[in-house]
Structures are given as C-alpha cells and as structure tokens.
ZANUTI-181465 format. One line per 8 residues: number of its first residue (from 0); their letters; for each residue x, y, z of N, C-alpha, C. Coordinates in steps of 0.1 Angstrom, whole numbers. Last residue first. Example, Ala and Ser with C-alpha at 12.3 -4.5 7.8 and 13.67 -1.06 7.14 Angstrom:
1 = SA = 128/-22/71/137/-11/71/129/0/79  132/-57/78/123/-45/78/132/-33/78 $
***
This chain:
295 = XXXXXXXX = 206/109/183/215/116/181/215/128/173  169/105/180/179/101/173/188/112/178  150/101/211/155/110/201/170/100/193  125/74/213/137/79/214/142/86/208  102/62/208/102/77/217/114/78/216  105/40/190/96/51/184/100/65/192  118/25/205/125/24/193/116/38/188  107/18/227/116/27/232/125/32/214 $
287 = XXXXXXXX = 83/-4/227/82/10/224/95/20/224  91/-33/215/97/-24/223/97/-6/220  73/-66/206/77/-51/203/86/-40/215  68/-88/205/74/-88/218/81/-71/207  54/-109/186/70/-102/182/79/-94/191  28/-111/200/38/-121/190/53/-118/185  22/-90/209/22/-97/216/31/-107/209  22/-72/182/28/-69/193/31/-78/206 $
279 = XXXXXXXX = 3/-95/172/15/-84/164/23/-82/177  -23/-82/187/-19/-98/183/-2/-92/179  -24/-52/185/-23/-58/195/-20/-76/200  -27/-45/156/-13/-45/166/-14/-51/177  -50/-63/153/-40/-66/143/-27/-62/155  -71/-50/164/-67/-67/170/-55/-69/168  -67/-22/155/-65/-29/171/-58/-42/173  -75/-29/128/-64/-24/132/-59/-26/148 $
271 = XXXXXXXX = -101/-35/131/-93/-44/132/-79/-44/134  -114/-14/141/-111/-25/153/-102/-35/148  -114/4/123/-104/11/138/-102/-1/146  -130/-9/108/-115/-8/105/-107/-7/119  -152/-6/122/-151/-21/117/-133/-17/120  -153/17/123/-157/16/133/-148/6/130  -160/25/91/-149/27/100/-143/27/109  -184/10/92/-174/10/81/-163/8/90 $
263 = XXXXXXXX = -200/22/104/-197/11/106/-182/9/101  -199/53/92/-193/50/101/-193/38/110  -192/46/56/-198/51/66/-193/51/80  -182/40/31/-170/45/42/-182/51/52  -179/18/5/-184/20/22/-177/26/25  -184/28/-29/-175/24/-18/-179/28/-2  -221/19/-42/-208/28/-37/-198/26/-25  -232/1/-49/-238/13/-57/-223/22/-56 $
255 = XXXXXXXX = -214/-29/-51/-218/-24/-42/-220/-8/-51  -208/-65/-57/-205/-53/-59/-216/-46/-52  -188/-92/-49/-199/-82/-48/-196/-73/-56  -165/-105/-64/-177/-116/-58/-187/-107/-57  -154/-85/-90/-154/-89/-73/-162/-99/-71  -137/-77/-110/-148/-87/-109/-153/-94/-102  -121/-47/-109/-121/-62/-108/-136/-69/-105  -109/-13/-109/-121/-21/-111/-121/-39/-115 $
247 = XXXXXXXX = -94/1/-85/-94/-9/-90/-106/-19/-94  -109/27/-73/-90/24/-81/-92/12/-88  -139/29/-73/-130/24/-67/-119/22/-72  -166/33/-78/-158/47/-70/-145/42/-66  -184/10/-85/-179/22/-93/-171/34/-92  -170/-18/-66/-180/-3/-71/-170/5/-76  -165/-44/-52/-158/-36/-60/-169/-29/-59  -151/-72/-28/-161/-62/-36/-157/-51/-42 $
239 = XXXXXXXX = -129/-95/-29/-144/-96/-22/-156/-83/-29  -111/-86/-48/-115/-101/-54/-128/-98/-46  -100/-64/-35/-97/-67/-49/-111/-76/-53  -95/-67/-13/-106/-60/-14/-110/-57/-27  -76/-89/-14/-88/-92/-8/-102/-83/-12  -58/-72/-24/-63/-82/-29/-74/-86/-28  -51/-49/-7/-51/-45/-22/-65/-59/-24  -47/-64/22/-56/-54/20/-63/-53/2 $
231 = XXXXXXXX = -23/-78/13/-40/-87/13/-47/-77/16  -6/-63/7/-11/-72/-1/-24/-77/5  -7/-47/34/-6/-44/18/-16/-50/11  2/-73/53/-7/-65/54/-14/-57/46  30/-80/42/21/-87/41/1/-80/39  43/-53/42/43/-57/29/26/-67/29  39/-49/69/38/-37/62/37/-44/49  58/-69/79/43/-69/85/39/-60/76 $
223 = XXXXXXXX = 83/-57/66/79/-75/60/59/-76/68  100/-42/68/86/-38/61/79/-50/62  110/-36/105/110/-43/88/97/-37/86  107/-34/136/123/-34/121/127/-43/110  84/-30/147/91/-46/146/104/-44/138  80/-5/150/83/-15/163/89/-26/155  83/4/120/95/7/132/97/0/142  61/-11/108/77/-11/103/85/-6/112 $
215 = XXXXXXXX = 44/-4/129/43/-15/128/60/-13/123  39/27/118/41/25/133/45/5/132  34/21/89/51/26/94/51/26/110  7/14/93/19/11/86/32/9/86  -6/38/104/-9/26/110/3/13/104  -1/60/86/6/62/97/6/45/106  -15/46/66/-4/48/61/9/51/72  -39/49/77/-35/33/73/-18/36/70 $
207 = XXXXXXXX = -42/74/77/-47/67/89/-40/52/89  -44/82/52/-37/86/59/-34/80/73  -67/69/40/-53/64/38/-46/71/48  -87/81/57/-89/70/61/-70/64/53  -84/110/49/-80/104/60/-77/90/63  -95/108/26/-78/108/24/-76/103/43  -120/111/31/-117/102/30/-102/96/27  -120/143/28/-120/137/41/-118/119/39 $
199 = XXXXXXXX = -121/153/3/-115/151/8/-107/143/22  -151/133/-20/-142/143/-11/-133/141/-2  -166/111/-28/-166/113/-13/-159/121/-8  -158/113/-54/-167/108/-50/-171/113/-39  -130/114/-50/-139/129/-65/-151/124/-56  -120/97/-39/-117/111/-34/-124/119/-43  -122/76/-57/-132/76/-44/-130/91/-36  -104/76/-79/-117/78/-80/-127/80/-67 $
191 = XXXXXXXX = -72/89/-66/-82/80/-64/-99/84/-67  -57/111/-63/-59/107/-77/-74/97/-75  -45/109/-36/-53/120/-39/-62/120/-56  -29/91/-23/-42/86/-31/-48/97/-34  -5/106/-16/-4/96/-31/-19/91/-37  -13/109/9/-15/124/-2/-14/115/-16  -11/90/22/-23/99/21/-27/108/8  21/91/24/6/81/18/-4/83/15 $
183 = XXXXXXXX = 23/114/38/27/113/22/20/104/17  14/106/60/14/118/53/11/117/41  25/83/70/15/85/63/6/94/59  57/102/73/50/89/62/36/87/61  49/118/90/50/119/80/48/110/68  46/97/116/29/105/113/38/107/96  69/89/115/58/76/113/46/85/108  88/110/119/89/101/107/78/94/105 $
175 = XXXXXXXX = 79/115/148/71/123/137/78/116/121  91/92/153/74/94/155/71/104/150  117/99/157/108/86/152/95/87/149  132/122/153/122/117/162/115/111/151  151/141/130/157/127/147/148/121/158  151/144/110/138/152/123/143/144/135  164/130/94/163/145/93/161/150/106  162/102/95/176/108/103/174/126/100 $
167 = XXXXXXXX = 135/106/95/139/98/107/157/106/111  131/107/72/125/120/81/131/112/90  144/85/58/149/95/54/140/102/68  129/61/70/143/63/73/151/77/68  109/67/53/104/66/72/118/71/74  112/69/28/109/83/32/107/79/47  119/41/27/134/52/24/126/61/31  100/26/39/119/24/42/121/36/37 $
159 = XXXXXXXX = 74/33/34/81/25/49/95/22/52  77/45/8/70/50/22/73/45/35  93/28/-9/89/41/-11/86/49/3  87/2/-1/101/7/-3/99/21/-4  55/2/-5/62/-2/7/80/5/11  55/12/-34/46/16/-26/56/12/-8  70/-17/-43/71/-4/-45/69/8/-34  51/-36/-37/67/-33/-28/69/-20/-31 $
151 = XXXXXXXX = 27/-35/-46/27/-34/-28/43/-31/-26  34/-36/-72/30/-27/-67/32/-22/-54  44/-67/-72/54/-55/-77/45/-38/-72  23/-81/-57/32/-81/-53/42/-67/-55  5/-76/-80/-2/-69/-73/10/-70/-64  11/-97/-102/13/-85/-100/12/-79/-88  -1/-126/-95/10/-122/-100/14/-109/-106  -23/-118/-81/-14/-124/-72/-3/-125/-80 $
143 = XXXXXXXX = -37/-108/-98/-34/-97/-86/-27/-105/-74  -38/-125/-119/-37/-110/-123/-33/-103/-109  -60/-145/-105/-41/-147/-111/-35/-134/-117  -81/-133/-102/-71/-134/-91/-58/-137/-94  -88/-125/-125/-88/-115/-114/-77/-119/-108  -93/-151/-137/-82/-141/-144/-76/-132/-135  -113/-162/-118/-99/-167/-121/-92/-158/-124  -136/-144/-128/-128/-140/-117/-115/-145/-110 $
135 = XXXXXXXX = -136/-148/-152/-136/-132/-150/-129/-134/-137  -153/-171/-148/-143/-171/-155/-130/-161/-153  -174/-171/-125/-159/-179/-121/-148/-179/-137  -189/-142/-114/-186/-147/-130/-173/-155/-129  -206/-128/-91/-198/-141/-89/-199/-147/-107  -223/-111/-73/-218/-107/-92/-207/-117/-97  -246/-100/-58/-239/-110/-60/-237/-110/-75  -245/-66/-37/-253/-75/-54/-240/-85/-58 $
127 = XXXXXXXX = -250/-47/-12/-243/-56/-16/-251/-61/-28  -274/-33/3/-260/-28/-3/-251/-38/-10  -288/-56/14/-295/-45/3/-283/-38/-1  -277/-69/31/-279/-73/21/-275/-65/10  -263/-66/59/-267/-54/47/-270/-61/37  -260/-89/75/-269/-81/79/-273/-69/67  -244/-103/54/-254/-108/59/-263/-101/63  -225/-85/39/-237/-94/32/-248/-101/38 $
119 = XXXXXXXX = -211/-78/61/-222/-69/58/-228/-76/48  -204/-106/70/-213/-98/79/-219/-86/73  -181/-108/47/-190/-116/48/-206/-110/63  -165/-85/52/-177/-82/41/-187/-94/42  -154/-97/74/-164/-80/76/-169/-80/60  -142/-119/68/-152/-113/77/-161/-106/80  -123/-113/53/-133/-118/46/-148/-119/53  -111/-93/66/-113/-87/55/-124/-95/47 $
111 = XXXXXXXX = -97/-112/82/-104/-107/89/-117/-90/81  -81/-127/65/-97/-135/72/-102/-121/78  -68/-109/57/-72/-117/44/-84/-117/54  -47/-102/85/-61/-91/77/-68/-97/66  -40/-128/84/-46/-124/94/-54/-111/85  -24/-134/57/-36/-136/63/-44/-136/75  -4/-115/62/-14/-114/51/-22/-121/50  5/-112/87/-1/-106/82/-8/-106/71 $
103 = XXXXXXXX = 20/-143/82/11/-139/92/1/-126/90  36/-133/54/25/-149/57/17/-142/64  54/-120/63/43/-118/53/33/-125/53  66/-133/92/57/-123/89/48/-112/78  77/-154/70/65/-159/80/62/-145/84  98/-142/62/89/-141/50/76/-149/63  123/-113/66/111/-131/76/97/-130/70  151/-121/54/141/-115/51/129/-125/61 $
95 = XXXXXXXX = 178/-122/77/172/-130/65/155/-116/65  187/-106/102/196/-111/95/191/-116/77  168/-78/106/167/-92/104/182/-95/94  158/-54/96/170/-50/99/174/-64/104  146/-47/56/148/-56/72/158/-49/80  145/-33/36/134/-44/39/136/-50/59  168/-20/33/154/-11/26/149/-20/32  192/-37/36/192/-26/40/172/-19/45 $
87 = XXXXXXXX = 186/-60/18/180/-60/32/181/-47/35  201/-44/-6/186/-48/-7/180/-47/11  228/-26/5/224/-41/-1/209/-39/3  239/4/-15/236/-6/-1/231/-20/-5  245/24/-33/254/11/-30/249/5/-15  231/45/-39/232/46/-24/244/31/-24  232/42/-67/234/56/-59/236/53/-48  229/16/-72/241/28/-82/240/37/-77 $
79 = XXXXXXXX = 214/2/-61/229/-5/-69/237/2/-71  194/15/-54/199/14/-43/216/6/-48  187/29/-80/189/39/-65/197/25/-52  179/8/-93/187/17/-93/192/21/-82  151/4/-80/159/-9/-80/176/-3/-80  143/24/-81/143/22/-69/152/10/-66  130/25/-106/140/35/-103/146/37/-91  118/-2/-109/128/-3/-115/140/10/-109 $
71 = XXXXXXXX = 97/10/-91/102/-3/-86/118/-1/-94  83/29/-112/87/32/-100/100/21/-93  79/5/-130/86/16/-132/98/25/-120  62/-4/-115/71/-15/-123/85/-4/-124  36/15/-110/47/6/-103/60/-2/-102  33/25/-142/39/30/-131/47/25/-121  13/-9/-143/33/0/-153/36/7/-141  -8/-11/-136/2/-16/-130/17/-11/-131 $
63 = XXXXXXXX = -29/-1/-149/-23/8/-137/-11/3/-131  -26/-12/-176/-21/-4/-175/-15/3/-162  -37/-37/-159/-21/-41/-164/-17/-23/-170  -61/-31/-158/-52/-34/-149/-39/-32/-148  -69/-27/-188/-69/-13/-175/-62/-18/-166  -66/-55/-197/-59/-40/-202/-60/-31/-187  -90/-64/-179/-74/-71/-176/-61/-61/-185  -115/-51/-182/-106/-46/-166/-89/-58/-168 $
55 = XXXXXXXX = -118/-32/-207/-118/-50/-202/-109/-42/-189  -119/-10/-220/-109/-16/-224/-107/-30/-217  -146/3/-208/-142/1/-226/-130/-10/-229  -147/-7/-189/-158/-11/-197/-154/-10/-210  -125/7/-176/-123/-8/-177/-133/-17/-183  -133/36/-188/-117/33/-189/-121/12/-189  -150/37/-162/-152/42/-180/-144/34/-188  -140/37/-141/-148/26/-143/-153/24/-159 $
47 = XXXXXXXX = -120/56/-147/-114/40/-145/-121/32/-148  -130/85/-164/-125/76/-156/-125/62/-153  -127/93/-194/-124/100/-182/-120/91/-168  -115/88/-230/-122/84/-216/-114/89/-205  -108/89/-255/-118/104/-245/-124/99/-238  -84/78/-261/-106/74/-267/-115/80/-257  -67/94/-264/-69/87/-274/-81/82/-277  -64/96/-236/-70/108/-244/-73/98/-260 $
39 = XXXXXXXX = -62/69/-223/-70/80/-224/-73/88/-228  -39/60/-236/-47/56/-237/-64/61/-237  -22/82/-224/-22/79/-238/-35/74/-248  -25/75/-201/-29/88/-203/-33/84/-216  -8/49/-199/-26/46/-198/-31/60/-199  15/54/-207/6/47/-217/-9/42/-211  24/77/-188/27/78/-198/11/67/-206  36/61/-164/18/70/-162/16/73/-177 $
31 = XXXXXXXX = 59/58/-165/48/45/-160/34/53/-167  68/86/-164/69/76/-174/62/63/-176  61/93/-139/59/102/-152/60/92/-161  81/77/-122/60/75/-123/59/83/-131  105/80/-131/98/68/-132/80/67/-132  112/108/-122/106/104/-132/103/93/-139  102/99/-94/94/109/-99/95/106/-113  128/84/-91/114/80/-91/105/83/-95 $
23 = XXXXXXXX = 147/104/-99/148/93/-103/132/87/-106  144/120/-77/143/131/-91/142/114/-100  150/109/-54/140/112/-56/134/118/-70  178/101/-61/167/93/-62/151/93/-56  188/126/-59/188/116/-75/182/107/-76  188/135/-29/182/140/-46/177/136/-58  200/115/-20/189/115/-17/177/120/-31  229/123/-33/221/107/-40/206/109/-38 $
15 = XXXXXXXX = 232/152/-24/232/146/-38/223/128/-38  225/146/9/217/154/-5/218/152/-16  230/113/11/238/127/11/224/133/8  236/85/24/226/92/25/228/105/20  257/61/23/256/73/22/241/77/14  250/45/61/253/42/43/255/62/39  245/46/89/253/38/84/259/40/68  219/59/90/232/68/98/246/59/91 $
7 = XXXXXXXX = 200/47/75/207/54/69/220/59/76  188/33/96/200/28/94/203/39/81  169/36/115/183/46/116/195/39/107  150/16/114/148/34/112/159/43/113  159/-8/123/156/-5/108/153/7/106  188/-3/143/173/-6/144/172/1/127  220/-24/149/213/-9/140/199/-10/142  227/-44/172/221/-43/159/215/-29/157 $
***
C-alpha cells in the first residue's frame, strides 16, 4: 500500500495542474472574503467583536464561514478536473474513510478541552464570567455543528493532504513536509484578532498545532485524526469560552477579559498534545519509519 504522503508519486501532480490549483484556491478565498469586507466597509466596522455586536454573531458567522465554502468548492474542482483523482486519494490511504478515528479524536480533545476550562473556572474564577444564554446558545451550537465541518475540511485538505503531499514529493523528506505544513498554518492565522492583541509570538502556538497535525496525518495515513481533532478544537472552544480577542465571537458558556495564552495555558496544551499522541499511537500501532525515510 502507497503511504498517504507519497501518494502524489502515483496521480498527475505537474506544475501546470499544481499551479491551477493553487491559483484556483487563492482565488476562491478572494472571493469568499468578498461579502463580509463588503460588509465592512459599508458600516465602518473594524473588527469581529465590533462586526458581531452590530450584525448578531449568527450573520458574522455565516459571513466567516463563505470563504471556506468557497475554498472547499475550488478544491472540490481541482480534484474532478485537474488532478482526476478520487476523493480518498486527499483523505485516506485506508481502503474506506475510518470515520471511528474522527469520532475518537474528536472526543478525546472535546473532554479533554472540557477539562481544562472546567479547572480554570474552578481554580481561576476571577478570569472567567458565567455568560450561559440557553437560547443564543442552541443556535451556537447548531450553527457550528452544521458548518463548522465545511471549514475544518477545507482547512484540513488544504494543509494536511495537498501542501503535506505536495513538500513531500518536492523535498523528499517527510519531516520537513510536516514542519512546512505547519508553517503555512501558522501563517493563515496571521489575520486573527488575537495576533493584533498578543503579537506575533502567539502564531507560534498555531504553528505548533499545525506541525502537531500533519505529524499525526503521516504516522497514521490520513487526515481522519487531523479532521476529528479540528473540529472539536474549533467547537469546543466555540461553545466553552470566548473574549473579545477571538476569531470567533459565539455565546460561550464563559467569557473571559482576554484570550489565555499564559504559561499554564500552554503548559496545559503541551500536555494534552502528549496524552493525545501518545494514546493515538498506542491505539493505531504507528510506525516512525514513514516520517525518517527519504523519498526516492
């Protein structure tokens, strides 16, 4: 079996198609991005938390949502009409899609996401304010369980299959495809209200998640741990707490003066990340030799 990081060697990968579907996408998110600018200049609002007081956080959502949709559509393309490969190609190297490792991941980080904000409400009080509105927050959740899917794939197909599998057959070392990719993830949240906020150094923390991502999509040969994982990151942190410095303003259970990135914070993360591959890897019986090995 082909491993999921080399299967471009198989399909046609050219410069021309690679090109057309990068020139594709790009102008998919120019065009997604299009009616929430629009919206913006039109009532000379600056930023999101501005933006979801004036326009209700279920408009503002559903604007940030487009792009994605977009993106997704020019990706949907790209794989019918440029590269002619079949869908698993981009998702699996699995005979079937293994939707039990979206499951397992997405609730293993869910609890363990419910965890750690439930502990700093306990021991931090004082940073936390109970903001629990059960109308506001139905809508929330049915809003980011019937969307929030088309974003995480996108986002996922984008950075964990094509650009892992594209630096992979470029640079013929796995492992610098995995640091690249969350390279480039890193760099996509550069827009993020919490980067005006807290400066540059908090791109790390995507960067960090982004390379913690694509190391998982190569050991195991799929995005399917990478999708689940996604989603309940987005969600969870969707629906448990919000503040003013945050991409996605929703009607969290908490809210907070400002996004945590202290060094509990991060401490918390670096562990869960741990448990995560270290459960993961024991359960799917991973094989380091897929990452150190030079490609041909």
């Amino acid at each position: 079996m082909m491993p999921f990081i080399y299967r471009w060697y198989q399909k046609p990968y050219g410069v021309k198609q690679v090109s057309l579907t990068i020139l594709l996408v790009f102008l998919g998110f120019l065009l997604g991005n299009l009616p929430v600018s629009w919206v913006f200049t039109k009532n000379g609002l600056f930023d999101v938390f501005e933006a979801s007081r004036f326009l209700g956080f279920e408009r503002m959502f559903l604007l940030q949502m487009i792009p994605f949709f977009t993106v997704l559509l020019a990706l949907f393309f790209a794989v019918r009409k440029i590269h002619r490969v079949s869908w698993k190609d981009w998702i699996t190297q699995r005979n079937q899609v293994s939707f039990q490792r979206v499951v397992f991941a997405c609730l293993f980080w869910g609890a363990f996401l419910g965890l750690s904000t439930g502990l700093q409400a306990v021991f931090f009080s004082d940073s936390l304010h109970w903001n629990f509105e059960p109308k506001a927050f139905g809508v929330a959740v049915l809003m980011l369980l019937l969307l929030l899917p088309f974003q995480v794939l996108a986002e996922e197909l984008l950075f964990r299959s094509y650009a892992l599998q594209g630096f992979a057959l470029r640079l013929k070392k796995p492992w610098i495809a995995v640091a690249l990719s969350g390279l480039l993830f890193g760099i996509m949240h550069l827009g993020n209200p919490e980067v005006s906020e807290h400066g540059y150094a908090i791109l790390s923390i995507y960067v960090l998640l982004g390379v913690f991502l694509a190391l998982i999509t190569c050991l195991d040969g799929g995005i399917e741990l990478a999708f689940g994982f996604h989603f309940a990151n987005n969600f969870f942190s969707g629906i448990l707490l919000t503040s003013k410095d945050q991409a996605l303003q929703l009607p969290a259970l908490y809210t907070s003066d400002s996004a945590s990135f202290d060094a509990l914070s991060v401490v918390l993360l670096m562990l869960g990340l741990g448990v995560f591959f270290f459960v993961a890897h024991r359960r799917y019986s991973w094989c380091w030799s897929t990452l150190h090995q030079n490609i041909p």
